[in-house]
C-alpha positions in Angstrom: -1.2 44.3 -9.0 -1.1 41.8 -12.2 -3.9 43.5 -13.4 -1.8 46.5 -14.1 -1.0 44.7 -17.4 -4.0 41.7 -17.7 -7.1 43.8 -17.1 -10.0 42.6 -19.3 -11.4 46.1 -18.5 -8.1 48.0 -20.0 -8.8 48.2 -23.8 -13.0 49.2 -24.5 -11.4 49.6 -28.1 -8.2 49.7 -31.0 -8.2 52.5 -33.2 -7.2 50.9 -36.6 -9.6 52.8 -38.5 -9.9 56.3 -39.7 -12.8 57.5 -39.9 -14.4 56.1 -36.7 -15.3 59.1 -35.1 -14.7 59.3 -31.4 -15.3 62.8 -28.7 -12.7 64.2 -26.4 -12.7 62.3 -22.8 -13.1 64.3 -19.8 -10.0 63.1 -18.4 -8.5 64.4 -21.8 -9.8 67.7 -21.2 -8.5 67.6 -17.4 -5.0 66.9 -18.8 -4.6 69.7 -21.8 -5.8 72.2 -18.8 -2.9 71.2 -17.0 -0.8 71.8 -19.8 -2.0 74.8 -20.5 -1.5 75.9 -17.0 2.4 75.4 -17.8 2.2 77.3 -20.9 0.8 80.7 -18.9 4.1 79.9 -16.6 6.0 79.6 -19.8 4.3 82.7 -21.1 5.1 84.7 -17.5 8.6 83.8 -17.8 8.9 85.8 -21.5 7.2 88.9 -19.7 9.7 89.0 -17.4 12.6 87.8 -19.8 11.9 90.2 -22.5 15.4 89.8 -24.5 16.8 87.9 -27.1 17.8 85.3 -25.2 14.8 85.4 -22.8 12.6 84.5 -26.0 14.8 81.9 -27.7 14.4 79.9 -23.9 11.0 80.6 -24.3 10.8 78.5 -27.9 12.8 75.6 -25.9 10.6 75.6 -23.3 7.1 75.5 -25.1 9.0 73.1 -27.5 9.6 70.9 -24.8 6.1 71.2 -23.3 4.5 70.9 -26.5 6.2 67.6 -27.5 5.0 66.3 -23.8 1.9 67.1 -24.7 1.8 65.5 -28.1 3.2 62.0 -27.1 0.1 61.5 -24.7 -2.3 63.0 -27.4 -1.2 60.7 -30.2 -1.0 57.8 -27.4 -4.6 58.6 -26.5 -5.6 58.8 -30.2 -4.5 55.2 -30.9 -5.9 53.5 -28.3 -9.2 54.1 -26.5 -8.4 53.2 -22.8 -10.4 54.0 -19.8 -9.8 52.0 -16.4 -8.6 52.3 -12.8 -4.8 51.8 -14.0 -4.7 54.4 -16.9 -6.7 56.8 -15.0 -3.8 56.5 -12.1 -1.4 56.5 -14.9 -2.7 59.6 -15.9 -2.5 61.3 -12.8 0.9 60.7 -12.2 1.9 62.2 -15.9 -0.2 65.3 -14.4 2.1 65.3 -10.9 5.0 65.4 -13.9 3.8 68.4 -15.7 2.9 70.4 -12.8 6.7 69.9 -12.0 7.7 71.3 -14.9 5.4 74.2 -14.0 6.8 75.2 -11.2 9.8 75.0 -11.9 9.7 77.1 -15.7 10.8 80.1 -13.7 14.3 78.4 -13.2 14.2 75.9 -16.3 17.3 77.5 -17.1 19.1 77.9 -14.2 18.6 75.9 -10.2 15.3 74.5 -11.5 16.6 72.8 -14.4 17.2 69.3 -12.9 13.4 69.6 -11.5 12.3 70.3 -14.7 14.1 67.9 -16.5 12.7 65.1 -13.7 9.1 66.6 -14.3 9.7 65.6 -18.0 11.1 62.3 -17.1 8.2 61.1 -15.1 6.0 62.3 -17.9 7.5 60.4 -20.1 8.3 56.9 -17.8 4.0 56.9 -17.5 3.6 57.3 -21.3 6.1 54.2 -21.5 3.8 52.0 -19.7 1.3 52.8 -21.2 2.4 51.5 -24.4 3.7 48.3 -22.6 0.2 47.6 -21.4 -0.6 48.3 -24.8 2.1 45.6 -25.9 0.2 43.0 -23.6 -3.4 43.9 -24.3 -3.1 44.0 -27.8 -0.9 41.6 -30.1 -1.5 43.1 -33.4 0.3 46.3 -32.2 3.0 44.8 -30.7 5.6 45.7 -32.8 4.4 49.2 -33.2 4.6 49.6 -29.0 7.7 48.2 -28.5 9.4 51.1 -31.2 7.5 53.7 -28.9 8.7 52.2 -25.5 12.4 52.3 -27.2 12.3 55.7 -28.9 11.0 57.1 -25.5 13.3 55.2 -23.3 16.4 56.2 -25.4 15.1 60.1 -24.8 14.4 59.4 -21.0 18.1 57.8 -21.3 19.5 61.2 -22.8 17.5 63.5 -20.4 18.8 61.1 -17.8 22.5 61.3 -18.5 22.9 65.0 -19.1 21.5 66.2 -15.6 25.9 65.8 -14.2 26.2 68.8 -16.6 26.0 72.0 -15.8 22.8 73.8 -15.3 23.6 76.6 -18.2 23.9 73.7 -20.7 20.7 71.8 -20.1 18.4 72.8 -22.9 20.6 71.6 -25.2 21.0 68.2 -24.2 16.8 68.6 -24.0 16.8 69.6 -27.6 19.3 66.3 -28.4 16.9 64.4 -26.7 13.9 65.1 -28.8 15.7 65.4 -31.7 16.6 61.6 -31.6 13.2 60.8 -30.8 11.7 62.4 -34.0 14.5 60.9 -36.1 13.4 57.9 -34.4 10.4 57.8 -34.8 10.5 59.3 -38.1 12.1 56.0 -39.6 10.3 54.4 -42.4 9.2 51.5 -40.7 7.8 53.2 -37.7 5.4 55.5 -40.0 4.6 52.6 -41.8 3.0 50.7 -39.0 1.8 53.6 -38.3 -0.3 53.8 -41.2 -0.9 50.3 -41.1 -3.1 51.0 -37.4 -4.3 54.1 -38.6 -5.3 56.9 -36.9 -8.7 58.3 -35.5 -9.2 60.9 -37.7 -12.0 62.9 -35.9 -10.3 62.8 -32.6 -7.1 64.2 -34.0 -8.6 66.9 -35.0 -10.7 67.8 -32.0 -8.3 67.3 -29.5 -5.6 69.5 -31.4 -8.3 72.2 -31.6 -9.5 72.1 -28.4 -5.9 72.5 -27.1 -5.7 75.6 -29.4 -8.7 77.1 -28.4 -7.8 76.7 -24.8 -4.4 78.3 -25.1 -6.3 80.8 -27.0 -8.9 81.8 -24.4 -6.1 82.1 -21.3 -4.0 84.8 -23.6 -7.4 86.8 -23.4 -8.0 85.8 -19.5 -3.7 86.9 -18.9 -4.5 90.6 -20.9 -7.8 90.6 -18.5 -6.1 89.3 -15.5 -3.7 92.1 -15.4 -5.9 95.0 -16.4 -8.3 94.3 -13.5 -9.6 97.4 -11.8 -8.3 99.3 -14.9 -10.5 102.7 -15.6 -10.8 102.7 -19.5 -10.4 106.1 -20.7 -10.7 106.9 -24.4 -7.2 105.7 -25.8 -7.9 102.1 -23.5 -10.7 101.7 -25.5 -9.4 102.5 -28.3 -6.7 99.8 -28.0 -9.2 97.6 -26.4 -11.2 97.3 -29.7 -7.9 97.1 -31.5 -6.8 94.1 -29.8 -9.8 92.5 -29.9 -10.0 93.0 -33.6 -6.7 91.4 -34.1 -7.4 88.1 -31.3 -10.8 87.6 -33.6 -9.0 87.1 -37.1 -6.8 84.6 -34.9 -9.8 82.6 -34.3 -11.2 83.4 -37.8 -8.2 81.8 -39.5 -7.6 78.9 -37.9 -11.2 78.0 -36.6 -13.4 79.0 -39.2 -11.8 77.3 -41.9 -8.9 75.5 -41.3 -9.2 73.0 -38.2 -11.7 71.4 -39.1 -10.1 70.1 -42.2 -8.8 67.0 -42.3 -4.5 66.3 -43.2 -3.1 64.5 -46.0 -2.8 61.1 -44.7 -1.1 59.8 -48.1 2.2 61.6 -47.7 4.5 61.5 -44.7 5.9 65.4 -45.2 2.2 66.7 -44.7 1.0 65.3 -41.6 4.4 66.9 -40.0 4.1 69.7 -41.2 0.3 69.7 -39.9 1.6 68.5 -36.5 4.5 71.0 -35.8 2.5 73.7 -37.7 0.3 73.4 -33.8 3.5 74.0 -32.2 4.0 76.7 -33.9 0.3 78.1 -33.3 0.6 77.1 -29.4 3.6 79.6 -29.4 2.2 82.4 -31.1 -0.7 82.2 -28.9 1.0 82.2 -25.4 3.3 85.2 -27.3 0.3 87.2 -28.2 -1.2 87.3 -24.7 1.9 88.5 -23.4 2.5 91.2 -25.8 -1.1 92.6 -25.6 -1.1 92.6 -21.8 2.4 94.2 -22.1 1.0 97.2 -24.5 -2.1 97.6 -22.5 -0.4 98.4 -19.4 1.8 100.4 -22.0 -1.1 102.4 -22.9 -2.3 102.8 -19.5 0.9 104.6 -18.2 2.2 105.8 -21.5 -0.8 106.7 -23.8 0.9 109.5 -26.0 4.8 107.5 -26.0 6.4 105.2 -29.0 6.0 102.1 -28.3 9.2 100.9 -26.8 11.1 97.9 -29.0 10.8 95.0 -28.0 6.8 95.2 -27.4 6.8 96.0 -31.5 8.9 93.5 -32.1 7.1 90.7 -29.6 3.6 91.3 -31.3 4.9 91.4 -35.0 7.0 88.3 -34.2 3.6 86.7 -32.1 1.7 87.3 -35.3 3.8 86.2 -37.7 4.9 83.3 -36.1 1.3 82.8 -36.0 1.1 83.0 -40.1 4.1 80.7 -40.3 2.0 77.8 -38.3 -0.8 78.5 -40.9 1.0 78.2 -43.3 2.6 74.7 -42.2 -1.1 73.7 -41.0 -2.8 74.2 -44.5 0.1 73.2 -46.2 -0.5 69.6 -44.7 -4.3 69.7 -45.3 -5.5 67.2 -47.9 -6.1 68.7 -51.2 -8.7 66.6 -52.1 -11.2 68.1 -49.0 -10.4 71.4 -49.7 -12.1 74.1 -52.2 -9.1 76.3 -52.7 -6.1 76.3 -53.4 -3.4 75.3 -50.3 -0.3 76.7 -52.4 -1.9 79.7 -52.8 -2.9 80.3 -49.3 0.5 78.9 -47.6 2.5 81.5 -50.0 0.2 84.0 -48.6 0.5 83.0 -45.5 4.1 83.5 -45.5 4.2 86.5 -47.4 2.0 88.4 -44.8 4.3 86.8 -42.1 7.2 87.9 -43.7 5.1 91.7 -43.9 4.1 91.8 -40.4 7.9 91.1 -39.6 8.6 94.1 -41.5 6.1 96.2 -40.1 7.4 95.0 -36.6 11.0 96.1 -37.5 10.3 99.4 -40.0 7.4 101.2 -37.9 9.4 102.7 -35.1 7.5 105.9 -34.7 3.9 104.7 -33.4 2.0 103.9 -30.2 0.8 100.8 -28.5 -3.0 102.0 -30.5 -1.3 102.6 -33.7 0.8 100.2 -33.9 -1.6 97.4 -32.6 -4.6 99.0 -35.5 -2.3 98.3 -38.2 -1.6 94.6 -37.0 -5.4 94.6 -37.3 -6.0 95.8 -40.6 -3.4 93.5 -42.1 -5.2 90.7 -40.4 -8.7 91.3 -41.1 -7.4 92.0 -44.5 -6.2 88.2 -44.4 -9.9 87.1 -42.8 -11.4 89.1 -45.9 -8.9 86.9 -48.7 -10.0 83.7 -47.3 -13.9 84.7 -47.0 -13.4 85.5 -50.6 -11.9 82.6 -51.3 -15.0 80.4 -49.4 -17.8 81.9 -51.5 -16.0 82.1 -55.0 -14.4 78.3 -54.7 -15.9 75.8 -55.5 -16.8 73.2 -53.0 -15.1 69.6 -52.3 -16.7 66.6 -53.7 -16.1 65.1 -50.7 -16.8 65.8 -46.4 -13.9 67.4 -44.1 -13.2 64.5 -41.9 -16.4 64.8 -39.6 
């Protein structure tokens, strides 16, 4: 069992350096599917919660699986590990999110303590992960030790909060995380962070291969549900419409921003290019729901206004979407980019402050109607930054491959 900690096999290599590029492991892969799997159970629970209330638990929830997610991903990103311990290591962060799976239905209510647990498990793993790191490694030392204390003290505050009552929960969860961003946000901490580096390549990839995941199950959730359906000419219509508006998704984020690499030469940027993801990861699990919620809309109701809070869960889907954009871009590095990122965050947020609009203003239309003018402002916003490709000029410099 000492070779839990002593294993000559455990570190294959230290990323210090940033532009080493590195692929996405297969047990990588195997763990953002699991996480992805918890975000459809997040995304069921808004279909069947569709209030107020029911979608502000939904932002906890996918901001709680989402900041799982990332402590691995960043783990994984500093340190190139592949043995017989990490592997089993692994695993048993994968028993921990598959708790929190199950139990997203009552997150809020009799599951909570299960969920919370799930978390905690998740978390305990990650932790010795970085104290193998402390033994493997002596020039990162000081830079494990910070992440096995900011993490314990969460574990600590998840821990305490479970002899409250169910109802009030989340908001220890929330306490919990905020501490460990404050934490970790510390001077010190980012600058031994920057001291390491970061593998810059791998960053990139593994955040957009989460996205594009997340992106594919909202189309397999509308498809899952519609199964069987006969598609008359109204379906279709929709059909295309939707589609239209899931491409520019992809178009915007995939064609020209993840690739791109973030300013590594402010500490405000990479945040805002990290929580920007969050923000994408959201809108994505929202837009799934609300398309398979107007499809089967249009299915019973073809000819009926679109009831409320389906308008108001796509327009807020999509310009939540904008928003992440808008973060995302705003943390890209200037200096690899042939436009300007001002230009295109204030856009961002102005259409996203639009679509709200058109989510709370156009009350009279259908599921078809309502969905084709989503569409046309987003293709609209594909067109801009196609424009803005061919008329910039380019870089002097490579985007981070």
């Amino acid at each position: 069992m000492s070779d839990l900690f002593t294993s000559p096999r455990y570190f294959k290599e230290v990323k210090f350096h940033k532009h080493t590029e590195r692929t996405i492991g297969w047990l990588e892969l195997f763990y953002d599917l699991v996480y992805v799997a918890t975000l459809i159970q997040i995304g069921n629970f808004l279909s069947d919660n569709l209030t107020v209330e029911g979608f502000g638990q939904f932002l906890v929830m996918m901001f709680v699986v989402w900041w799982s997610w990332s402590g691995e991903t960043l783990y994984q990103n500093r340190y190139v590990v592949d043995d017989f311990w990490h592997r089993l290591l692994v695993f048993i962060q994968i028993a921990g999110v598959a708790a929190m799976g199950l139990s997203v239905s009552g997150a809020f209510g009799n599951l909570s303590v299960q969920f919370a647990l799930g978390y905690v498990l998740v978390r305990s793993m990650l932790i010795l992960m970085y104290v193998r790191a402390y033994m493997a490694h002596p020039d990162s030392q000081a830079f494990a030790i910070r992440y096995m204390a900011g993490f314990g003290g969460g574990i600590i505050i998840w821990l305490a909060v479970l002899v409250l009552p169910a109802e009030v929960h989340w908001i220890a969860w929330l306490v919990a995380i905020a501490f460990e961003i404050i934490f970790f946000g510390r001077p010190e901490v980012i600058q031994e962070l920057a001291r390491l580096g970061a593998d810059n390549h791998h960053m990139l990839e593994r955040f957009g291969i989460f996205t594009i995941i997340v992106l594919g199950e909202a189309f397999v959730k509308v498809l899952d549900d519609a199964q069987g359906t006969t598609l008359g000419a109204e379906e279709i219509v929709f059909g295309v419409t939707a589609l239209v508006a899931l491409y520019t998704l992809w178009w915007l984020y995939f064609s020209d921003t993840a690739d791109r690499l973030y300013d590594l030469t402010s500490t405000l940027k990479p945040l805002a290019w990290s929580y920007g993801h969050l923000l994408l990861a959201t809108s994505l699990v929202a837009f799934g729901v609300a398309v398979k919620k107007l499809f089967a809309e249009t299915i019973k109701y073809p000819e009926a206004v679109l009831t409320e809070e389906y308008r108001l869960l796509l327009a807020a889907a999509i310009g939540i979407f904008l928003l992440a954009l808008a973060l995302i871009n705003y943390g890209l590095d200037d200096n690899l980019t042939p436009h300007s990122q001002i230009k295109r965050v204030m856009i961002y947020l102005g259409s996203a402050v639009g679509i709200i609009g058109v989510g709370l203003l156009v009350t009279g239309a259908t599921a078809t109607v309502f969905t084709a003018i989503i569409a046309v402002i987003m293709v609209a916003l594909v067109a801009f930054n196609i424009y803005q490709a061919v008329s910039a000029p380019q870089p002097g410099h490579d985007t981070g491959h």
